[in-house]
C-alpha positions in Angstrom: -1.7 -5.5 6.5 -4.9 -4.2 7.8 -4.1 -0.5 8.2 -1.9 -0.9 4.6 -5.4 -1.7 2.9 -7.8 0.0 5.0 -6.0 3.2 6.0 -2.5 3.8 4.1 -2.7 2.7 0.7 0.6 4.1 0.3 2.1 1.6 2.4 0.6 -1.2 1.1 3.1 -2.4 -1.5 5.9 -2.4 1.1 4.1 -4.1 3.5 2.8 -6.9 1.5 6.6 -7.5 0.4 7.5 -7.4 3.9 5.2 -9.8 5.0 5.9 -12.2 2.6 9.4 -12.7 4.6 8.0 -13.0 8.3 8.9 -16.7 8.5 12.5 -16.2 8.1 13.3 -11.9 8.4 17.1 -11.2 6.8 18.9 -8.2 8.7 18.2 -6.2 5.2 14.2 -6.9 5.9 14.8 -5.2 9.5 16.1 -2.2 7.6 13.4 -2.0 5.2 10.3 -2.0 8.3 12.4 0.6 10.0 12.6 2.9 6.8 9.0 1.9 6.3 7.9 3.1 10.0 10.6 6.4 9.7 8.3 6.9 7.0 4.9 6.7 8.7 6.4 9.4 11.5 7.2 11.7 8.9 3.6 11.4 7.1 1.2 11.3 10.4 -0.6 14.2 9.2 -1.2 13.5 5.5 -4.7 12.2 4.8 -6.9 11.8 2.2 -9.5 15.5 1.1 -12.0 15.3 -0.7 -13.1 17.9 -3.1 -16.9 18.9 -3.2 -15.5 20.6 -6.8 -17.5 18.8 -10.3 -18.4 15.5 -8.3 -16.4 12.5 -9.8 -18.4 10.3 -8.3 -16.5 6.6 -7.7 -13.6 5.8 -9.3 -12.3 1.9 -9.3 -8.8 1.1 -10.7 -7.5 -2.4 -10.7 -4.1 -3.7 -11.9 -2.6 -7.3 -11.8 0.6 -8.9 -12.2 0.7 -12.5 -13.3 3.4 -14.4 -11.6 5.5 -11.4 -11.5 8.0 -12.1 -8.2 11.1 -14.5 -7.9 8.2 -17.3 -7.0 5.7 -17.1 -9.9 3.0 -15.6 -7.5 0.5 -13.6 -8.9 -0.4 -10.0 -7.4 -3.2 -8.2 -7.4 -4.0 -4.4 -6.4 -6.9 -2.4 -6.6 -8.0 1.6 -5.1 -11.4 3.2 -4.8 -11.5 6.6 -5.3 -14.5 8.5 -3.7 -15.5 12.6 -5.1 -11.4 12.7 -6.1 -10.2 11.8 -2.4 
């Protein structure tokens, strides 16, 4: 969860549904960390640019979604954009 939040935001949905299962994996849950990892080796060289271009400043977005899964548990998400990076 740490590197989903800290350092691949676009991992983070999958992971956080993936972790929610550790307790009791299904084979189907395997599949899904092994697409998510085949999909980490084919990315290792994306990263985030900034752009020095009309400064944007910081940029916050936040989004929730009340009880939203198959157990009525809230989620919450939110991404910090620095100078459009």
């Amino acid at each position: 969860m740490y590197a989903a939040v800290t350092t691949r935001v676009d991992i983070a949905y999958s992971v956080s549904k993936l972790s929610g299962k550790l307790a009791s994996p299904s084979k189907e849950d395997w599949i899904a960390v092994k697409r998510v990892m085949r999909y980490l080796r084919g990315r290792e060289h994306f990263g985030i640019s900034y752009s020095g271009e009309g400064n944007k400043g910081l940029e916050f977005h936040c989004d929730a979604s009340f009880a939203g899964d198959e157990k009525y548990r809230s989620t919450t998400g939110c991404v910090a954009q620095l100078a459009g990076g």
